[in-house]
N, C-alpha and C positions, 0 to 999 in steps of 0.2 A: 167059286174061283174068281181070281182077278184078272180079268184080259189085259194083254198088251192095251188095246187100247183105252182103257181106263187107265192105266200106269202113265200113260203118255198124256191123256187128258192132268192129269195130277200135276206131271210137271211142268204142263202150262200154269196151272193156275198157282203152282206154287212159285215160280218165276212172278208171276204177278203179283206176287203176296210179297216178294221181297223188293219189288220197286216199293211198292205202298210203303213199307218200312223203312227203306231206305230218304224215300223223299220227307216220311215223315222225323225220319233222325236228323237230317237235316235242317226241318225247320226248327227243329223244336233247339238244337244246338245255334243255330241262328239268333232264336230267341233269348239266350241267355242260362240255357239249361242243358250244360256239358253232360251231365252223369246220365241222363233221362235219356240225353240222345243217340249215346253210346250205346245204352241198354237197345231202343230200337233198333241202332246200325249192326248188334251183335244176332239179333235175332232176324233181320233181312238175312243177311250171312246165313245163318243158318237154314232161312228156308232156301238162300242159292243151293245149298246144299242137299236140300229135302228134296229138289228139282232134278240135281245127277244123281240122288239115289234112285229115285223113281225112272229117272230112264233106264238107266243099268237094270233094274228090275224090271222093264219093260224089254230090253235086248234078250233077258234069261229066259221069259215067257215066251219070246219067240221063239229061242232053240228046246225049248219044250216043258221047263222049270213048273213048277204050278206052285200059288200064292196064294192062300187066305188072308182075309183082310187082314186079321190077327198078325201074319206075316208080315203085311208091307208095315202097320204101325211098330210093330218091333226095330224093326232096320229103317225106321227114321224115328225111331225112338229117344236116341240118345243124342246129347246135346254136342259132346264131343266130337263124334263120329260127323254130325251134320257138319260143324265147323270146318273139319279135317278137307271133307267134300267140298265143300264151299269155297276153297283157296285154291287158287291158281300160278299163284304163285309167293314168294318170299321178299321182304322188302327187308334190307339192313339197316337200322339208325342210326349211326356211330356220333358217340362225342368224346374229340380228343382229350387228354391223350390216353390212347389204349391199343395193344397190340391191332388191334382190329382197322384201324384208323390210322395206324404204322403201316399194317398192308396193303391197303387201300393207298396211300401216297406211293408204297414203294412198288405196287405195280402198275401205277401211273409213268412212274417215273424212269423206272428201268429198263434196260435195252433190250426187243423182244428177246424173248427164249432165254436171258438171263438165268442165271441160278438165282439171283436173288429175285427178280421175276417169279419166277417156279415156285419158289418156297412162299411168299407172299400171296401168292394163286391157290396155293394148297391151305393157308391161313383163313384166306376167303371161301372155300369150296366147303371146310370142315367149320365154319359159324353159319355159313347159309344151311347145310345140313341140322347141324343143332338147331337153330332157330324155327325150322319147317318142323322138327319134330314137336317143338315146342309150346311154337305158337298156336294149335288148336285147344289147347288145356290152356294156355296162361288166356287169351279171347274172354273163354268159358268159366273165369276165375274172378277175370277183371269185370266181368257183365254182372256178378252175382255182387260183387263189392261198390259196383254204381248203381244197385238197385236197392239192396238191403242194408238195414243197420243190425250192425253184430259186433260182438264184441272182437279184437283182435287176437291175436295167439298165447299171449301173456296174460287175456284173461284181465284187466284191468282199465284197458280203455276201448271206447266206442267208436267205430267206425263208423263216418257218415257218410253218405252220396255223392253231399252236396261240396262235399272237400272234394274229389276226383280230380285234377287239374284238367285244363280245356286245351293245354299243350299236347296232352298225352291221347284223348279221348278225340281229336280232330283226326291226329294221326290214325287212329282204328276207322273212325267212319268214314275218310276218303280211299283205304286201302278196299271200305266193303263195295263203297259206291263206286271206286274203280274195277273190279273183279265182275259188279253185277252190269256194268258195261261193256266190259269183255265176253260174256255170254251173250246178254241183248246183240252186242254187235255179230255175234255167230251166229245167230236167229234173224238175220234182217231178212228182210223179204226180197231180196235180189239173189242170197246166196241160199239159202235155206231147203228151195226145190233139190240142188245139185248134194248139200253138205248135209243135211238131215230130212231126207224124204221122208219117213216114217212121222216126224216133228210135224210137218209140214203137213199132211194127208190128215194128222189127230188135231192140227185145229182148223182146218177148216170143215170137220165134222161140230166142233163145238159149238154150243147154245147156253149159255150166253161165250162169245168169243173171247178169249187172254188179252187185258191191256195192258204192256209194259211201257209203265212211265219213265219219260228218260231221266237218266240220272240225272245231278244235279249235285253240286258241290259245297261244303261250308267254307263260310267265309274267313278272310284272313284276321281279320279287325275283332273275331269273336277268341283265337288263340292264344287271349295274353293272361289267361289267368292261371 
């Protein structure tokens, strides 16, 4: 069986596994290689997420759950589901003009509790919705299309990596490197005692100790292609 505290030792080091990725999707989009770096910032992401599965599987084995190894690699088996876990939240891109980008001005602009406030809020609630469902499969789509060359859907032309634009691919790896700062910052050593004692107690049993590197952002001067 797998103890709680191995489940929790895991999601230290897989915390750890997605700085490394994350810092290294960074350089490597720094250096000139959007699609490469993508692919790493999608797979940082997913280990954030390999990280809340294994606590969650570490919370079940408390209340009494039992786990074979077989079990825990199952339920972080899939690429999706990691992704799904790994987000914290929704980020909307909008470019005028689009319903979306109409609602966005008009509940800026409107006097609170408006009706057209209301309806513009419900315009907003119902694309942040869609897009949360969305985004763990389209992450998981677009990482397989900056990695591989395949032929497209028509069957006629090649898709390449190295075409991915560096517009699109900044925007996923600062959304990952934002997310996996938002955890790190949950796990600092100030708050961690009070906010995850179990966290706390499973690494400072570890040998060798969890290093989370801090994030670190790409730059703006690399986004123009």
């Amino acid at each position: 069986m797998v103890s709680e505290s191995l489940l929790l030792e895991g999601s230290w080091y897989a915390l750890e596994q997605a700085g490394r990725l994350l810092r290294a999707a960074v350089g490597v989009f720094d250096d000139g290689d959007p699609a490469t770096g993508l692919v790493l910032a999608m797979l940082g992401r997913e280990e954030i997420g390999r990280s809340r599965i294994l606590r969650r599987l570490a919370d079940e084995a408390e209340a009494g759950a039992c786990f074979e190894a077989a079990d825990v690699t199952r339920q972080c088996g899939d690429h999706v589901t990691k992704q799904r876990a790994g987000t914290f939240g929704t980020t909307l891109r909008v470019v005028p003009p689009s319903q979306l980008a109409a609602a966005l001005q008009t509940s800026v602009r409107s006097a609170p509790g408006s009706a057209e406030q209301v309806a513009a809020r419900e315009v907003i609630r119902a694309a942040s919705e869609a897009r949360a469902k969305r985004d763990p499969q389209d992450r998981h789509d677009l990482r397989e299309v900056a990695l591989y060359v395949d032929l497209d859907s028509s069957g006629t032309t090649w898709s390449r990596p190295c075409a991915v634009a560096s517009t699109d691919t900044r925007a996923h790896i600062q959304d990952a490197v934002g997310d996996y700062a938002i955890e790190c910052d949950a796990l600092r050593d100030d708050v961690i005692e009070n906010d995850f004692p179990k966290m706390a107690k499973a690494r400072a049993a570890m040998n060798p100790a969890p290093i989370l590197l801090e994030a670190t952002w790409p730059t703006l001067m690399e986004a123009t292609g």
